[in-house]
DRENROGU-619472 format. One record per residue (C-alpha): x, z, y; residue in one letter. Coordinates in steps of 0.02 Angstrom, whole numbers, padded with zeros to 5 digits, always signed. Layout:
XZYA...
//
This chain:
+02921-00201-11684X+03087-00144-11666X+03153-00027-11819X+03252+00075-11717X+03134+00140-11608X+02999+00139-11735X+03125+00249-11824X+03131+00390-11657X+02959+00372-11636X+02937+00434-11812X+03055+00569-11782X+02974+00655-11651X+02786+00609-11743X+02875+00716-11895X+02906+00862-11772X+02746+00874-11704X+02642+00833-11872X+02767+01002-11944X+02722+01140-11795X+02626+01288-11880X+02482+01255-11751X+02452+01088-11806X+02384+01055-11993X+02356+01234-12021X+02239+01250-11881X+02160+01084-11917X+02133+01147-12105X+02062+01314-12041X+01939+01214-11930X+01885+01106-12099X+01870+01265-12198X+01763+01372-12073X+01650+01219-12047X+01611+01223-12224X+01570+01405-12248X+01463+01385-12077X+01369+01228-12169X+01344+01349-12332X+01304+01486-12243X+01220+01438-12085X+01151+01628-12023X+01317+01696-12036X+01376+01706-11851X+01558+01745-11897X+01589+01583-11979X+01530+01472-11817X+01652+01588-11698X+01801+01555-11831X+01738+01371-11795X+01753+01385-11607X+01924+01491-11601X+01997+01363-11721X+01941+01219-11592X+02013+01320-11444X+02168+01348-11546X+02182+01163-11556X+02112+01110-11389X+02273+01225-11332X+02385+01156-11437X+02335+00955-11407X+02355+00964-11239X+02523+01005-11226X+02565+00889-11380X+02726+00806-11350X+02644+00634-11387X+02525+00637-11241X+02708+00610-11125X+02745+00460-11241X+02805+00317-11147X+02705+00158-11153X+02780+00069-11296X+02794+00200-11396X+02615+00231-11376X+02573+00063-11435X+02699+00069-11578X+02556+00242-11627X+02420+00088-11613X+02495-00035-11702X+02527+00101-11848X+02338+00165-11860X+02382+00330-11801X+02361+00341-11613X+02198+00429-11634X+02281+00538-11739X+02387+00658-11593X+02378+00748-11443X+02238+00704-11295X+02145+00579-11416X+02120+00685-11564X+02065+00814-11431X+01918+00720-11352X+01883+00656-11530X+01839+00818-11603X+01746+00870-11443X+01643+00717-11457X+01617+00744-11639X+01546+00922-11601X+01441+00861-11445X+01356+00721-11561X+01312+00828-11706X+01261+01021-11616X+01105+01031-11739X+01197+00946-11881X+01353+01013-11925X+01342+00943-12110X+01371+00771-12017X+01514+00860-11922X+01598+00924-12064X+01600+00741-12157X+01683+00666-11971X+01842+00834-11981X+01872+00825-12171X+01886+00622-12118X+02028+00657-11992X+02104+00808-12079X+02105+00705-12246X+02204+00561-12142X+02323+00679-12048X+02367+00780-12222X+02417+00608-12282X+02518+00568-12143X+02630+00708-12128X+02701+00647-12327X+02695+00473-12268X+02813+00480-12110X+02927+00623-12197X+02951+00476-12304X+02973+00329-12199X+03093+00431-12111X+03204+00459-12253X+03189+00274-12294X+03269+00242-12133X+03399+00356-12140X+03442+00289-12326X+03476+00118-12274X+03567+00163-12115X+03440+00129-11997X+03477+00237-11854X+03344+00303-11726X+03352+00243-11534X+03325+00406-11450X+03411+00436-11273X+03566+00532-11250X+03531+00677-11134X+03540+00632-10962X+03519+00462-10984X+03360+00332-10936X+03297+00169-10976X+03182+00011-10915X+03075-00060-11012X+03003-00222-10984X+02851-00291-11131X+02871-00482-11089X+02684-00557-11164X+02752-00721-11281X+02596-00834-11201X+02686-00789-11016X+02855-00874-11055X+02765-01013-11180X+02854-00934-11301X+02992-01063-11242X+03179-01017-11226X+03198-01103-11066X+03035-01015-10978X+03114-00848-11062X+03287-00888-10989X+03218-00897-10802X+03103-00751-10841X+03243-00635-10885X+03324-00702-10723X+03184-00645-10611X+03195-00485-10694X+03374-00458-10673X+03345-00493-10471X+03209-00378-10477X+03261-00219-10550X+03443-00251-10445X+03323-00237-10270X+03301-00063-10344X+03471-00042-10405X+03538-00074-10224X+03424+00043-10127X+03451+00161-10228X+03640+00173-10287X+03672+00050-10141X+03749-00070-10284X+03715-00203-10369X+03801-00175-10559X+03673-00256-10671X+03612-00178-10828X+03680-00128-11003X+03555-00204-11139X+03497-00050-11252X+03383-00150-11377X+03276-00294-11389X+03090-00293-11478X+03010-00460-11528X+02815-00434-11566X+02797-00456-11383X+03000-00501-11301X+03039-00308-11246X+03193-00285-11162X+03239-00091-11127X+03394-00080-11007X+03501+00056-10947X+03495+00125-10771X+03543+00285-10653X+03416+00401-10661X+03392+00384-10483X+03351+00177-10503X+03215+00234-10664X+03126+00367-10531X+03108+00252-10399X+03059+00101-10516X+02931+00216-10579X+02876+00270-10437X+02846+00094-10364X+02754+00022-10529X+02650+00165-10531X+02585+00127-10378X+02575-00054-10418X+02466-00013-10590X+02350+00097-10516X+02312-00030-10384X+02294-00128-10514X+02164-00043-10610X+02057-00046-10457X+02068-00236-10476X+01976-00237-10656X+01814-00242-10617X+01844-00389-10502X+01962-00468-10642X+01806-00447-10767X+01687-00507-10635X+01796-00652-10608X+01791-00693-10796X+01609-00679-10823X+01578-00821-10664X+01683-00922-10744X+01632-00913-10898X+01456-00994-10829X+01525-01107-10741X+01561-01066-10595X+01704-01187-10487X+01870-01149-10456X+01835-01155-10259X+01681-01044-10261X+01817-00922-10389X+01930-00941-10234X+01832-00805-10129X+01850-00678-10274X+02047-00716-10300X+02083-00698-10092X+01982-00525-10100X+02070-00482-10263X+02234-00545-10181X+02223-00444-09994X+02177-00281-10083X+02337-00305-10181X+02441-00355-10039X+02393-00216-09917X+02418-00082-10050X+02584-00163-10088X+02598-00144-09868X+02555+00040-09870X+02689+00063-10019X+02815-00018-09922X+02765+00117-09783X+02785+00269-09898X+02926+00251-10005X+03051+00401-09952X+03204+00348-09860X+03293+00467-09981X+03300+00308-10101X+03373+00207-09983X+03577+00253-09987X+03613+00138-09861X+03649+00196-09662X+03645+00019-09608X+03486-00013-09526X+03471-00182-09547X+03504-00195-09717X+03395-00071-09745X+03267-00177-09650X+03330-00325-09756X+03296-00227-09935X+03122-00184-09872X+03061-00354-09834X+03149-00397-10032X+03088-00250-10102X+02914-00311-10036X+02932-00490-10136X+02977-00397-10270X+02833-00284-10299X+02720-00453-10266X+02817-00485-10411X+02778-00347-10525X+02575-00347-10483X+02596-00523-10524X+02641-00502-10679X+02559-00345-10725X+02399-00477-10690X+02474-00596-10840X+02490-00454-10956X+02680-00378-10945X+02694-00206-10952X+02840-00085-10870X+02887+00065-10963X+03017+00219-10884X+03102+00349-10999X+03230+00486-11002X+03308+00609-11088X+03331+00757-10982X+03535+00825-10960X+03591+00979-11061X+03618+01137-10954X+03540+01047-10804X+03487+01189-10676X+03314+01163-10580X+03386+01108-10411X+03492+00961-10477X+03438+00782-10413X+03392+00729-10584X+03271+00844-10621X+03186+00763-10505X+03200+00616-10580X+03148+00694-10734X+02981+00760-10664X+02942+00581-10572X+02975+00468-10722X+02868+00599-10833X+02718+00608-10726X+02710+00418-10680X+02721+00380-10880X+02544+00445-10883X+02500+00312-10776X+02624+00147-10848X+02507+00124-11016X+02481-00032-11062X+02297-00129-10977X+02166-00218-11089X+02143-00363-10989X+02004-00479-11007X+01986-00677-10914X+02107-00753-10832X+02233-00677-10701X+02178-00662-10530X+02329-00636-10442X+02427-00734-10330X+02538-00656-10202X+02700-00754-10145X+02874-00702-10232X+02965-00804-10106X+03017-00742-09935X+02919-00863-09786X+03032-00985-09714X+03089-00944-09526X+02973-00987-09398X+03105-01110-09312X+03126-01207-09467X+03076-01378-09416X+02946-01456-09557X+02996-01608-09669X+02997-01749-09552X+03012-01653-09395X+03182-01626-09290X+03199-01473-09227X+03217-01432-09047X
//
């Protein structure tokens, strides 16, 4: 886990664990739970109970930490606090409440659980976050207008080798520059902001108009993805009595064309307003890559890497400028780039090479 982000991710946990609708609601829901357990005939006490939960419900969903990007929201899991904040807390309580309707005794032990662990939190990351700042450990947050890729490399997908890590980071630098090119019509490469090493996490700098489109594209790619679980699982639980490799075949090629012909209908739709070039066939030529390259990406996605977009909106931007709309894109697609549980082994194959030319005479052969 990287310290620095750790460090803005507690910022911003501080800010939302400090707004007057937070812990005082939460303690209000606690105390009016009680007096309806003590005094169960008196109907005021249950509607304090439900305005305190609508007060919440309200306030949850539009918690900043439900627009956290992926690895932030895993740095919330690996800190035992992710079900702590925003939509999660939310369906928590409701479920607590839908479980225990004609016991609320059992409901009130379940909220004085969570409100006990949140009232200890708020102490806990005020004091972290002085720690930090005492020993000059600064917080990587985004200057405004500015946006980053993220890129959670798994260690078991490299061997947790240099050299396979080398070539890896290679790959990656050809495919974010297919994006680079369409859309700045450039290839400039990419400023290193900071490196994480409980998985290898690279975050990189880019126009705001390469982060929209990237998102944009992966988005795509995960959600096709996620359509591919079940088969994934299926494909794990054959295997895992014994079925062959070459009767698992038929399962892969299904797995593999539903991939492929989203990843064809993608190619389709993406706007021309990300492509800045006028040249036709170039433009034809970055299709065809940026097709290879998004075989790339659902490849991967299948062994476990995970894609992360963020941004930091400009100061003083006004509604109509271009990266708003960047803004809006790379904000609603985070929703969608969390990281996948993945069970079995991947299932994914699609080519990351371009098909050689039909004239190309095979090994052997002269051609004519």
């Amino acid at each position: 886990m990287n310290a620095e982000r750790l460090h803005a991710v507690l910022l911003q946990l501080g800010k939302e664990l400090a707004s007057p609708q937070f812990l005082p609601f939460m303690q209000q829901l606690t105390t009016a739970l009680q007096n309806q357990v003590n005094q169960p005939g008196n109907a005021s006490f249950q509607q304090t109970v439900a305005q305190s939960l609508a007060t919440l419900h309200t306030f949850l969903a539009s918690a900043a930490s439900n627009s956290f990007s992926p690895a932030w929201r895993q740095i919330l899991k690996e800190i035992g606090v992710a079900d702590l904040l925003g939509n999660t807390l939310d369906a928590s309580l409701v479920e607590v409440f839908a479980r225990n309707q004609i016991t609320p005794t059992i409901a009130l032990q379940e909220i004085q659980q969570i409100n006990q662990r949140l009232a200890q939190l708020k102490p806990t990351v005020d004091q972290l976050v002085a720690g930090f700042k005492s020993i000059g450990v600064t917080a990587d947050e985004l200057p405004p207008g500015v946006s980053e890729v993220g890129v959670v490399i798994p260690r078991a997908a490299v061997e947790n080798k240099l050299d396979p890590l080398a070539n890896e980071l290679h790959e990656l630098n050809l495919m974010l520059g297919d994006f680079q090119e369409i859309a700045t019509g450039r290839r400039d490469g990419f400023e290193i902001r900071s490196i994480s090493s409980t998985d290898f996490a690279f975050f990189v700098r880019t126009a705001p108009s390469v982060a929209a489109f990237l998102a944009l594209a992966v988005e795509r790619i995960v959600k096709l993805y996620k359509t591919l679980l079940e088969i994934r699982q299926l494909h794990a639980e054959l295997a895992a009595r014994g079925v062959s490799k070459a009767d698992l075949q038929g399962v892969e090629n299904h797995a593999n064309k539903l991939m492929r012909d989203g990843i064809e209908k993608l190619i389709v739709e993406v706007p021309d307003r990300y492509f800045v070039t006028k040249d036709s066939s170039r433009k034809n030529e970055l299709k065809n890559s940026l097709r290879i390259t998004l075989n790339r990406w659902a490849n991967r996605i299948d062994r476990g890497y995970n894609v992360e977009v963020r941004i930091e909106p400009p100061k003083g931007a006004k509604p109509e400028d271009a990266v708003n709309e960047s803004v809006k894109i790379i904000r609603e697609a985070s929703e969608t780039l969390q990281f996948i549980r993945l069970e079995g082994s991947p299932i994914l194959s699609l080519p990351e090479s371009p098909p050689p030319p039909k004239d190309t005479p095979k090994k052997g052969e002269t051609k004519k």
